[in-house]
N, C-alpha and C positions, 0 to 999 in steps of 0.2 A: 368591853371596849378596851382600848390601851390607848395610851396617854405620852409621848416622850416629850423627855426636859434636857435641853442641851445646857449645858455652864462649862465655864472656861474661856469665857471670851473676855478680852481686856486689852488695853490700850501696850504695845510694845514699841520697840526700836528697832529700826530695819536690822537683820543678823536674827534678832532674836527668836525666842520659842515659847509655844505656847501649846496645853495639852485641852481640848476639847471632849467631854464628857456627853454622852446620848443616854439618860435614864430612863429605863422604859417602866411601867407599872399598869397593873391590870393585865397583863397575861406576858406568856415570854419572848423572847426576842430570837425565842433558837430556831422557829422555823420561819425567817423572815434571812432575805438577805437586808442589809442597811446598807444606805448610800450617805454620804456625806454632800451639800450644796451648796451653794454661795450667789449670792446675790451682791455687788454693786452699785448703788446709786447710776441711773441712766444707762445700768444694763441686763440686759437678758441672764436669769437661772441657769448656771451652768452648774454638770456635776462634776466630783471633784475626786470623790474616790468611792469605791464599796468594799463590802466584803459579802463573800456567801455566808448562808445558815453554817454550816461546819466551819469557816473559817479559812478554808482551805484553799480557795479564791479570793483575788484579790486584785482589784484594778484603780491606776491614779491616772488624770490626766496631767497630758505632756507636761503642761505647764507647774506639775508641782510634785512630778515623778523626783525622787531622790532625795525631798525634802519633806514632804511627807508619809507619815507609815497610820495606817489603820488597823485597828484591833478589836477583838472582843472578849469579855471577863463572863462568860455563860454565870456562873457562879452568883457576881454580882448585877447579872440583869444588862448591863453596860457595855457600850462600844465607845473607842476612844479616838480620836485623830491626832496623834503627834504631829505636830509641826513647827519645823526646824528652819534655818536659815531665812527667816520670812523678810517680805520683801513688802515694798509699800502696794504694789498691784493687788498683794492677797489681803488690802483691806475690804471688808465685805459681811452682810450678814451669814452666819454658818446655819444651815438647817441640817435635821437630820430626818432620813425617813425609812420606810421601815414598804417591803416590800415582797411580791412572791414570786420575780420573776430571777431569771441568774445573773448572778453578776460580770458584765461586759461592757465595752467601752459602749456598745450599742444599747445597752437596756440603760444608762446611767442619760444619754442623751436622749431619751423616749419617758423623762421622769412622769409628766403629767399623765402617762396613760399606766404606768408600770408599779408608782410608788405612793399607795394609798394612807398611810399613816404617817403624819410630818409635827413635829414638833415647832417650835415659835420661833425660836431662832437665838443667835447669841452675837453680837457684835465683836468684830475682831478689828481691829484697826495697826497699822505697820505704820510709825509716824514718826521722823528725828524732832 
């Protein structure tokens, strides 16, 4: 089985930045692509970004193209979400999930059928 733990979530100020961590354990993480999610209070799982198995694909939605970047550390098991210039809309739970389909704006919108292994979650809040 495999197991992932998100940390890095924490209370900021609009502007600010925050780096979100996806730790995977019990097997590796290289042949899955990862999606990054967020959830809302009174709204609907949307996704937020992925990356492919190599790394080599890479998709964010509109809303958070240029302020955040996704990564992964093969190495250390780990996929990361930088995110920059944060705004109070991208307060939200962050899930991470782990999947075997490719990475596209179309497979990150079809998570419930696409992305089988999902970590708890980590709270981000953008608050003056």
């Amino acid at each position: 089985q495999m197991q992932l733990v998100e940390s890095g979530g924490g209370l900021v100020q609009p502007g600010g930045s925050l780096r979100l961590s996806c730790a995977a354990s019990g097997r590796t993480l290289n042949y899955y692509t990862i999606g990054w999610f967020r959830q809302a209070p009174g709204k609907e799982r949307e996704g937020v970004s992925c990356i492919s198995s190599s790394g080599g694909n890479t998709n964010y939605a509109d809303s958070v193209k240029g302020r955040f970047a996704i990564s992964r550390d093969a190495a250390k098991n780990t996929v990361y979400l930088q995110m920059d210039s944060l705004k109070p809309e991208d307060t939200a739970v962050y899930y991470c999930a782990a999947g075997e389909s490719a990475c596209t704006t179309l497979s990150l919108s079809k998570w419930r059928l696409l992305y089988g292994y999902w970590g708890q979650g980590t709270q981000v809040t953008v608050s003056s």
